[in-house]
N, C-alpha and C positions, 0 to 999 in steps of 0.2 A: 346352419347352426348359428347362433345371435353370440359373439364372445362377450356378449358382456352378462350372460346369466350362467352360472355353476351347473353344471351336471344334475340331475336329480337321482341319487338311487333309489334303483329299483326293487333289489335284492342281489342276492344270490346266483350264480349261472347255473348254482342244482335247486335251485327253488321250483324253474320251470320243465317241465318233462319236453323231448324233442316229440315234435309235431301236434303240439300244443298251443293255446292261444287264452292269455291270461289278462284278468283286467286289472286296469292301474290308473289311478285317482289322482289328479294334482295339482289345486286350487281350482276347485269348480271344473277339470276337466276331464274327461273319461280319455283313454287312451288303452289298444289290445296290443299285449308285449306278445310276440309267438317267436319261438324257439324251434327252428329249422333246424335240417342237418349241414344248410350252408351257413349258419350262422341266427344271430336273434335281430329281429326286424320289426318295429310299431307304425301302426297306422294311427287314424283317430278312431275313438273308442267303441261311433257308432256308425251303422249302415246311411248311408243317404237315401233308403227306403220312407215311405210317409210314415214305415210306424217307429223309425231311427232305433233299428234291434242294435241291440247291443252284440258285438262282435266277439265278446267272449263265451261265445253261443252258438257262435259258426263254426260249421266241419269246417275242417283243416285237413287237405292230402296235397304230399308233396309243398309246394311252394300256391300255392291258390286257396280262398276260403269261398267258403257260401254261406250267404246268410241264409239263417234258422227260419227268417218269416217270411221274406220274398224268395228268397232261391237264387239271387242273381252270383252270380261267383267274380271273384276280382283276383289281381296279381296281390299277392303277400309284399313280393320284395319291389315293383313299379306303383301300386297304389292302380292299377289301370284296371279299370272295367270289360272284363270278359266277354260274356255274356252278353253285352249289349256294349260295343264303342262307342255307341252317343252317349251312351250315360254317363257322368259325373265321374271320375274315381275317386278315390282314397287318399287325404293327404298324409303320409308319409314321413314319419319323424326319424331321426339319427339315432342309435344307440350306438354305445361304447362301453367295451369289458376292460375290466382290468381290478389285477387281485381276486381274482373268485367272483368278482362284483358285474352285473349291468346299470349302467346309466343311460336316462332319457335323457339328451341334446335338444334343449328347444330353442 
């Protein structure tokens, strides 16, 4: 987490439904909020596939997602690549509740 930029909210923590994966915009950046039942966890917004799907598009079971247009599936809460260890993972941003609220930490 960088201390020298403020929180961004996101919304709500009943905004997002559990085991869901929702997209979040913020200056020119895509970013997937999902809402586990261990808690709420963002990656970046899109696949590292050649067609860069958007991750608010990916099933979601349990704590892993899979992209909609390659298939590859990754860790939700490590960003790490499933399906394939060589491949690239997820980079992995900070969230924080507080007051009914989540915040991106970037």
């Amino acid at each position: 987490m960088n201390d020298d930029v403020d929180p961004i909210l996101i919304g709500s923590t009943d905004d997002i439904e559990i085991g869901t994966v929702e997209n979040f915009e913020y200056e020119d950046s895509n970013f997937a909020i999902y809402k586990l039942d261990s808690g709420f966890f963002s990656t970046q917004g899109n696949c590292n596939c050649e067609e860069q799907a958007p991750l608010s598009e990916a099933e979601v079971e349990e704590e892993e997602l899979e992209c909609a247009s390659c298939g590859t599936t990754y860790s939700i809460v490590s960003g790490d690549c499933i399906s394939n260890p060589e491949l690239d993972g997820l980079k992995i941003y900070d969230i924080s509740e507080e007051d009914g609220n989540i915040y991106l930490n970037l």
